[in-house]
C-alpha positions as CSV (number, residue, x, y, z in Angstrom):
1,X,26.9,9.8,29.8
2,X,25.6,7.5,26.9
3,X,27.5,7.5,24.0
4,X,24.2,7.5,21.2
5,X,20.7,8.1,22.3
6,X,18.4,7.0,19.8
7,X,15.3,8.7,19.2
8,X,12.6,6.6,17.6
9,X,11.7,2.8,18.2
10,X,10.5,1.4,15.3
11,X,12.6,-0.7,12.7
12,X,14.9,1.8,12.1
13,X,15.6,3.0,15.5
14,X,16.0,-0.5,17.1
15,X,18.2,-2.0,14.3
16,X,20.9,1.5,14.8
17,X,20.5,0.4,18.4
18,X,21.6,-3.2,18.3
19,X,24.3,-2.3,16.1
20,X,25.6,0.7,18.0
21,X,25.5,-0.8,21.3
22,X,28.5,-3.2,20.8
23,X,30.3,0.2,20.2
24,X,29.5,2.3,23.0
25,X,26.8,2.9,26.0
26,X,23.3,3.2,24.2
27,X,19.8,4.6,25.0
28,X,17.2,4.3,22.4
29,X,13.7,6.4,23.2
30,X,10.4,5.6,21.9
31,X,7.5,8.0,23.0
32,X,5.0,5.1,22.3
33,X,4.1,2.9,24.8
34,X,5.2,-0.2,22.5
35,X,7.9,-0.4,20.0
36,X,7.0,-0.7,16.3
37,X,3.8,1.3,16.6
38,X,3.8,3.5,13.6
39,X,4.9,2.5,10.5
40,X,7.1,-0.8,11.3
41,X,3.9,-1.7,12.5
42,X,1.6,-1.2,10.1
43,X,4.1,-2.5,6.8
44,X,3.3,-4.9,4.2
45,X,6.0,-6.9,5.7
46,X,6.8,-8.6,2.7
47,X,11.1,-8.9,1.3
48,X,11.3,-8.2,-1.8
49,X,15.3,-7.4,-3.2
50,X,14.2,-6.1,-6.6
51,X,11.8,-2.9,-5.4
52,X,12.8,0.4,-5.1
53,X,15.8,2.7,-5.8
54,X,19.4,1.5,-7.0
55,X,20.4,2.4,-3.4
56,X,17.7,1.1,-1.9
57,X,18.3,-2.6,-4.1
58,X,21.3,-2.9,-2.7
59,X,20.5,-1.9,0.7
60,X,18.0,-4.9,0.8
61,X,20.4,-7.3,-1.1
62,X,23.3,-6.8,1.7
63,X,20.3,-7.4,4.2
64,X,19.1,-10.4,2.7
65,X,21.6,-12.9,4.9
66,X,20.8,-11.4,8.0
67,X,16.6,-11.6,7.1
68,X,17.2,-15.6,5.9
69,X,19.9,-16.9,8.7
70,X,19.9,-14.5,11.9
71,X,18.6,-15.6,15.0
72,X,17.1,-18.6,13.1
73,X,15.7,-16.3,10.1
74,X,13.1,-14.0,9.7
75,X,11.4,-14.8,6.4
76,X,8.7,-17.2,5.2
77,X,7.8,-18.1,1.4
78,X,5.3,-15.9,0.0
79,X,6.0,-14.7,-3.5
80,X,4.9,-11.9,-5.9
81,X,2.5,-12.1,-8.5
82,X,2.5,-8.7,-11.1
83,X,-1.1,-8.6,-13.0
84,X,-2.3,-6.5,-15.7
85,X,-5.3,-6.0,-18.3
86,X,-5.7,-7.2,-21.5
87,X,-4.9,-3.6,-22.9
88,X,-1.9,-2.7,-20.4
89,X,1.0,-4.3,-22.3
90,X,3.2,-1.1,-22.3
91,X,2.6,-1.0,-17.9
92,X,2.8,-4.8,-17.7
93,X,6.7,-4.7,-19.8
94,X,8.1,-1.9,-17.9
95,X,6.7,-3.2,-14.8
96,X,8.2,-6.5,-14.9
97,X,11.7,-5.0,-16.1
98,X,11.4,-2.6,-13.1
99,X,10.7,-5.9,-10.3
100,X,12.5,-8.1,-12.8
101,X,10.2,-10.1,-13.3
102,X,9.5,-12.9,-16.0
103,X,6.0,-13.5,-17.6
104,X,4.1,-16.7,-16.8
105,X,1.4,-18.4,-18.7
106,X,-2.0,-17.3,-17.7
107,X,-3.3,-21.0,-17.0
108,X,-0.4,-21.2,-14.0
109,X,-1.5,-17.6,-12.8
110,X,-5.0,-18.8,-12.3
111,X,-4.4,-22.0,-10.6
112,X,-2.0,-20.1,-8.1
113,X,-4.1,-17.6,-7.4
114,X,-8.1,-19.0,-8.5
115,X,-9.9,-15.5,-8.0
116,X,-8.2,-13.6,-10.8
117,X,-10.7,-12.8,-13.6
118,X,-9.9,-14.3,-17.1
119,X,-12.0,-12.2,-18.8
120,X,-10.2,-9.1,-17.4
121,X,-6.3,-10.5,-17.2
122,X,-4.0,-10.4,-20.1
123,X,-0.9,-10.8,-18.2
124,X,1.0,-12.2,-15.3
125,X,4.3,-12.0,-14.3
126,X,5.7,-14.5,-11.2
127,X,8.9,-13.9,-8.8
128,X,9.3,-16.6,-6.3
129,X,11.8,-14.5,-4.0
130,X,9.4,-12.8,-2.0
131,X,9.0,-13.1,0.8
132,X,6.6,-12.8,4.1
133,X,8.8,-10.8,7.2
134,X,8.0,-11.8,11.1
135,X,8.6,-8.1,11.5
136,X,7.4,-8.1,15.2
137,X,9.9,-10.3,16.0
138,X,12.8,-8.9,13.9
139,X,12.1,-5.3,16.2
140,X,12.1,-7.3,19.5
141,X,15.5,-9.2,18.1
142,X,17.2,-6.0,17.3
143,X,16.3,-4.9,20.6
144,X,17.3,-7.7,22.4
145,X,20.5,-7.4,20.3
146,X,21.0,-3.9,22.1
147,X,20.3,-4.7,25.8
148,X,22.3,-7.9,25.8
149,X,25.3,-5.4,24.5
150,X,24.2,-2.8,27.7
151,X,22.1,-0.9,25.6
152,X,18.7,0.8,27.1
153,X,15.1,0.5,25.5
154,X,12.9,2.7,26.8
155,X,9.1,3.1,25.8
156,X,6.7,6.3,26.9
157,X,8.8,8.6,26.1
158,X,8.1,12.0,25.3
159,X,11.2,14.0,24.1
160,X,10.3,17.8,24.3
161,X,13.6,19.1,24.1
162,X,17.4,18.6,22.6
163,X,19.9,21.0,23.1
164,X,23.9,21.0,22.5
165,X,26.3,21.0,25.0
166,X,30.5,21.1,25.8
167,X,30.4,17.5,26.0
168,X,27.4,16.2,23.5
169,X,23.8,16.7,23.5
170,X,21.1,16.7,26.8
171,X,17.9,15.6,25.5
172,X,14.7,16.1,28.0
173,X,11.9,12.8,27.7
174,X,8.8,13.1,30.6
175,X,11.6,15.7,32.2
176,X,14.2,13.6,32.6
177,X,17.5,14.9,31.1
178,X,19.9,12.4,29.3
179,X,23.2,13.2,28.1
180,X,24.5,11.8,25.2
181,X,27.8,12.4,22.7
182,X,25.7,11.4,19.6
183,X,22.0,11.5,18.9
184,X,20.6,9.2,16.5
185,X,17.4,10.7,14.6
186,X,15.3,7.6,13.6
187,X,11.7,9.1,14.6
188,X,10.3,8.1,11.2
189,X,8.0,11.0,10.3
190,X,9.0,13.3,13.1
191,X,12.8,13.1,11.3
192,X,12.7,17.0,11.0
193,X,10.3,17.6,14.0
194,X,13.6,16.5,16.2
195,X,15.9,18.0,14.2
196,X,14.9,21.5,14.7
197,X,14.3,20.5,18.3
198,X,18.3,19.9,18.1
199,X,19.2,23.6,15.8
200,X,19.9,21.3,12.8
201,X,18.6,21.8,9.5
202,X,15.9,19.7,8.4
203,X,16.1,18.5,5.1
204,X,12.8,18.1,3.9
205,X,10.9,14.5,4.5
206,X,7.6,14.2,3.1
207,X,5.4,11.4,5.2
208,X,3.3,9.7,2.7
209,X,0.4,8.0,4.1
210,X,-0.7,3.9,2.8
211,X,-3.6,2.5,3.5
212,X,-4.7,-0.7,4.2
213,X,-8.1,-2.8,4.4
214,X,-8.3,-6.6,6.1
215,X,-11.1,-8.6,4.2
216,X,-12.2,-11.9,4.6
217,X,-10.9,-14.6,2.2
218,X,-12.2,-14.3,-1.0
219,X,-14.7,-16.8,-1.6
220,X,-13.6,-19.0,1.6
221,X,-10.5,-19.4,-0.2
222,X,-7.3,-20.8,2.0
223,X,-5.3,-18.5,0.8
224,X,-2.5,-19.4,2.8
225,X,-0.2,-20.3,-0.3
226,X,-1.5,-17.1,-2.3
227,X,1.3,-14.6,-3.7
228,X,1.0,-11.2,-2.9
229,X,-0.6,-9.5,-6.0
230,X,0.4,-6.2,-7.0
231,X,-1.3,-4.4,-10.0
232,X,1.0,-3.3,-13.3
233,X,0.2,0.3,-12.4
234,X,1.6,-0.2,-9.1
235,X,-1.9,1.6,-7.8
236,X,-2.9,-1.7,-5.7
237,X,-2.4,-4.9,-4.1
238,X,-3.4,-7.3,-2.0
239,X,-1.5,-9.8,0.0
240,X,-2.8,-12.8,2.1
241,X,-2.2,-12.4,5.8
242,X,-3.2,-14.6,8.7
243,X,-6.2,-16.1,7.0
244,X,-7.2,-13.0,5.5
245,X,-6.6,-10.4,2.7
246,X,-5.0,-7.6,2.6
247,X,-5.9,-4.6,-0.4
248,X,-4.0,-1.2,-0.5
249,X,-5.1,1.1,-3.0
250,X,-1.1,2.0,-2.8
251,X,-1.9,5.7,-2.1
252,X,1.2,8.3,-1.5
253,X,-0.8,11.4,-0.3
254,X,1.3,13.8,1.7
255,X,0.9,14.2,5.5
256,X,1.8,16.1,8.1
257,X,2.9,14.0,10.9
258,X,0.5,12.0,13.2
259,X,-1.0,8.9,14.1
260,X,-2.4,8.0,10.7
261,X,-5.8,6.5,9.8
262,X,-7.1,5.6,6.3
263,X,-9.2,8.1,3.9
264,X,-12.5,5.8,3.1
265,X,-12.4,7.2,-0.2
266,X,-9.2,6.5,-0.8
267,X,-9.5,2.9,0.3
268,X,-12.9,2.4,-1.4
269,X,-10.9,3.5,-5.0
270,X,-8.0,1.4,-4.5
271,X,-10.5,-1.2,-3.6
272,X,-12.6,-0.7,-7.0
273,X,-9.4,-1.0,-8.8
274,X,-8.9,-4.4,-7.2
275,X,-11.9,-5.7,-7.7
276,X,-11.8,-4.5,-11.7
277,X,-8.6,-7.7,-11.5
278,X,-10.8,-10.8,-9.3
279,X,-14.3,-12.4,-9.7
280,X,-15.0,-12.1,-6.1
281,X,-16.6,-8.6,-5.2
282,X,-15.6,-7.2,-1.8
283,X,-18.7,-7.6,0.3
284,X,-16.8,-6.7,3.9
285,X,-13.9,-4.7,5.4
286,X,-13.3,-6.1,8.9
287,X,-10.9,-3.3,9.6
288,X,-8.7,-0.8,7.9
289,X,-5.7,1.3,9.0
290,X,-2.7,3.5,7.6
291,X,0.6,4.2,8.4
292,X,2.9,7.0,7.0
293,X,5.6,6.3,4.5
294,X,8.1,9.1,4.6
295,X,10.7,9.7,1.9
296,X,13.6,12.3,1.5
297,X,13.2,14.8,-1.6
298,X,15.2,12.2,-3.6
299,X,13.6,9.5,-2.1
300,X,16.8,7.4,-0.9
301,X,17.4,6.4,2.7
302,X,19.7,8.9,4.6
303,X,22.0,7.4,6.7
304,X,24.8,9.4,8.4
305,X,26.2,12.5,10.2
306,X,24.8,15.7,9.4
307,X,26.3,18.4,7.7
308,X,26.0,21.0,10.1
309,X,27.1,18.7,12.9
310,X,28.7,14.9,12.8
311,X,28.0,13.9,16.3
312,X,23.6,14.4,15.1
313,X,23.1,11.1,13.0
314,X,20.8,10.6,10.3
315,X,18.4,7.2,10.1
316,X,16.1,8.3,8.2
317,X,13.8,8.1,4.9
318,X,13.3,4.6,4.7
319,X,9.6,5.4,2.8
320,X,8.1,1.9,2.6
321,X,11.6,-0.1,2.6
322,X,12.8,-0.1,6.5
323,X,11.9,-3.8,7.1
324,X,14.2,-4.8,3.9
325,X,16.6,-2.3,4.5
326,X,17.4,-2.6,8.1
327,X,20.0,-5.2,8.4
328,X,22.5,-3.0,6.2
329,X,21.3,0.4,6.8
330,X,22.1,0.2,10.6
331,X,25.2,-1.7,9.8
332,X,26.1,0.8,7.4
333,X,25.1,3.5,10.0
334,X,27.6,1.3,12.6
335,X,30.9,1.5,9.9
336,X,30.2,5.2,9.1
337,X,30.6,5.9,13.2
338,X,33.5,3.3,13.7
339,X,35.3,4.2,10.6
340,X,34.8,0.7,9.5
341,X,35.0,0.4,5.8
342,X,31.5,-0.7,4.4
343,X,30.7,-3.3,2.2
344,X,28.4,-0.8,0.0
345,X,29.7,0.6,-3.1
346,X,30.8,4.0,-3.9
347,X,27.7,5.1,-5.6
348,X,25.7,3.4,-3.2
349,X,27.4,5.2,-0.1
350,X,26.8,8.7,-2.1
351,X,22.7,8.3,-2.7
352,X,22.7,7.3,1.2
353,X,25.0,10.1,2.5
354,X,23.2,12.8,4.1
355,X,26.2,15.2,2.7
356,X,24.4,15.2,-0.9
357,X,21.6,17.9,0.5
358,X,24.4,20.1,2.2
């Protein structure tokens, strides 16, 4: 009899794992054949503090330790650079009180980043706490975490059914049957897929799909020391990565869940709208891919006990924040089942509480 089984092996699933296993016999189940194959492994991977929600800002502030120090840290300097037209004051001032930012002169934008356009840019905005995430080896350090406390990570497997029993919960993977006391739901966009599998009310996540296109380096730039760039609409941006550059168009379109793929139209717009910010013209894609965000209705993380039963735990709704959240959404998911008081605030522990949609 395990005491959690946790369905779902990408950021959020592995990080519940290693932070339940110290409490109790764990099984975590991934139906892919590799951890981190959906969404954790198709994210930005960039830390960021200041972006999102209040509840989501705080989650990544309380995970910021663990991201700089654990295991020798996870985080490498990057920054973020926030750009806007000549005629986008109004976006580029709420933008930069929304990230908070502060402005920079124009001269030190183009010499960090030589590619911007001067005859389209008005204004730039610089935050130097950004940073990029090893988020391949943050999964397989979570996971670690849980083995070396007797936890079990299993990969290929197919869970097809959940049912409740006397004693817990008997979920059925490539039909085997593993009994458990507490189910963790961390299956990213299948979140309400495995809850009705398990008779519990879904509460209504919308997967969001975000594309992504690798170009060459713009102009045989190094662009090794390049900010990531993010428009003052919020409707792209670009990011070096391993020699190359990344451009999303930043698209939210709802999904139904699946092993996502970008819309070329989609990705050819958001691409446009880069361009319309740079002097050099995208002349290749090398490759392109998407991955599904997926939000709750009021688009903060849910993390806890269901209201129609408390041994079915929510980890769920971590939209485009699970990397920066993980550290103190598992932990917080680790004091809510130990009774340990958490280090989160009131209003905080009430946007995350999965209570508020009963």
């Amino acid at each position: 009899m395990n005491d959690f089984l946790v369905i779902g092996g990408g950021i959020a699933g592995t990080s519940a794992a290693a932070r339940l296993a110290p409490l109790g016999k764990t099984l975590l189940l991934e139906r892919e054949p590799a951890l981190g194959y959906h969404a954790s492994g198709r994210s930005a991977a960039l830390f960021e503090a200041n972006y999102g929600l209040d509840s989501t800002v705080a989650l990544s502030r309380a995970s910021a330790d663990f991201h700089a120090n654990a295991q020798g840290g996870f985080l490498s300097p990057r920054g973020l650079m926030l750009v806007a037209k000549a005629d986008d004051a109004a976006a580029f001032e709420a933008a930069c009180l929304d990230l908070n930012m502060d402005p920079i002169p124009l001269s030190r934008a183009f010499d960090m980043v030589p590619i911007l356009n001067p005859d389209m840019i008005g204004y730039t905005a610089y935050h130097e706490e950004a940073y990029d995430i090893d988020t391949d080896r943050e999964i397989q350090v979570f996971a670690s975490i849980a083995r070396d406390h007797g936890g079990a990570v299993i990969t290929g497997q197919d869970v097809t059914a959940i049912r409740r029993a006397h004693s817990g919960w008997i979920v059925t993977s490539n039909g085997t049957d593993h009994e458990a006391r507490s189910i963790v739901n961390a299956a990213g966009a299948w979140v309400d897929e495995i809850a009705r599998m398990a008779g519990i009310k879904p509460l209504g996540f919308t997967p969001l799909r975000r594309s992504m296109a690798r170009l060459p380096a713009p102009g045989g730039h190094d662009v090794s020391r390049w900010p990531m760039l993010i428009g003052a609409h919020e409707d792209w941006y670009a990011k070096p990565d391993a020699g190359k550059f990344l451009v999303s168009p930043a698209d939210e379109d709802p999904q139904e869940p699946h092993d996502a793929w970008a819309d070329d139209m989609v990705l050819a717009e958001g691409l446009a709208r880069y361009e319309e910010h740079v002097t050099t013209p995208v002349t290749r894609v090398e490759s392109n891919w998407a991955g599904l965000r997926t939000f709750s209705p009021d688009r903060n993380l849910v993390i806890g006990p269901a209201s129609d039963d408390p041994f079915f735990l929510w980890c769920a709704g971590q939209g485009g924040y699970g990397f920066q959240t993980a550290p103190a959404a598992s932990r917080l998911l680790a004091d809510v089942v130990s009774g340990r008081p958490s280090e989160l605030d009131a209003t905080t522990l009430a946007a995350l509480n999965p209570q508020r949609f009963a």
